[in-house]
N, C-alpha and C positions, 0 to 999 in steps of 0.2 A: 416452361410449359408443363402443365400437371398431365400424368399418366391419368389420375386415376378419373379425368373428367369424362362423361363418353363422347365420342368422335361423333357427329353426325354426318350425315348417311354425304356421300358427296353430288351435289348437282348433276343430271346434263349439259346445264348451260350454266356458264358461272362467269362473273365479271366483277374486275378489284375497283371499277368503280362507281361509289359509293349512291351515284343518283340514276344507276341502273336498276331497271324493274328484274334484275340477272342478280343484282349481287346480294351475299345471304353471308350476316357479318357472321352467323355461328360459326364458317368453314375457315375464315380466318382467324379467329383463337389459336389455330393449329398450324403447324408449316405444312404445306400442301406443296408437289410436284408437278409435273405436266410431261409426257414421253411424248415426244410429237415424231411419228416416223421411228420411233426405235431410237431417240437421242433425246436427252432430257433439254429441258427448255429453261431458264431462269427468268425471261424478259417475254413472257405470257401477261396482256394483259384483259383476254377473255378466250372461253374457248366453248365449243359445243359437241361432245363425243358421236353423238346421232348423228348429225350434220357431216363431220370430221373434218372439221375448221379452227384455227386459232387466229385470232390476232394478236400483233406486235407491233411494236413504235417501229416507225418509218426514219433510222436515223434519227437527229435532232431536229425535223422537220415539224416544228410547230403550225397548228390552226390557227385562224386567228381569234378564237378565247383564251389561246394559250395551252391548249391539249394536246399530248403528241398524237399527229400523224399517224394512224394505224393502216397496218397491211394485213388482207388476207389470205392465209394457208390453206394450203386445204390436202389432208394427208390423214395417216392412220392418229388418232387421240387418247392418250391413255391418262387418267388423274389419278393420281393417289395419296397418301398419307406417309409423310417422313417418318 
């Protein structure tokens, strides 16, 4: 990942997927973090810092398209840049 490309600004509401009216492919060029409550997160797969919600797969609990199961959080949101 290049330094010298510039970061764009990070969402409020941001979603890794890709047929979400949330997700904004410039933010993933970059490795991006999630502090949810004062602990970092790996297994984010949307969040909203205004709101102060994330969601996460619900176990290996598939829908039936085949989408994991998301659960919502709801707690302090912090996103940032690796």
């Amino acid at each position: 990942m290049s330094s010298q490309t510039p970061r764009p600004e990070l969402p409020d509401h941001l979603s890794i997927d890709p047929r979400s009216p949330h997700h904004v492919a410039a933010v993933f060029e970059h490795e991006i973090g999630i502090r949810f409550n004062g602990a970092e997160r790996s297994d984010v797969e949307e969040y909203c810092i205004s709101e102060g919600w994330i969601r996460v797969p619900a176990g290996k609990a598939l829908d039936r398209k085949g989408n994991p199961l998301l659960l919502k959080l709801k707690g302090k949101v912090e996103a940032f840049y690796r």
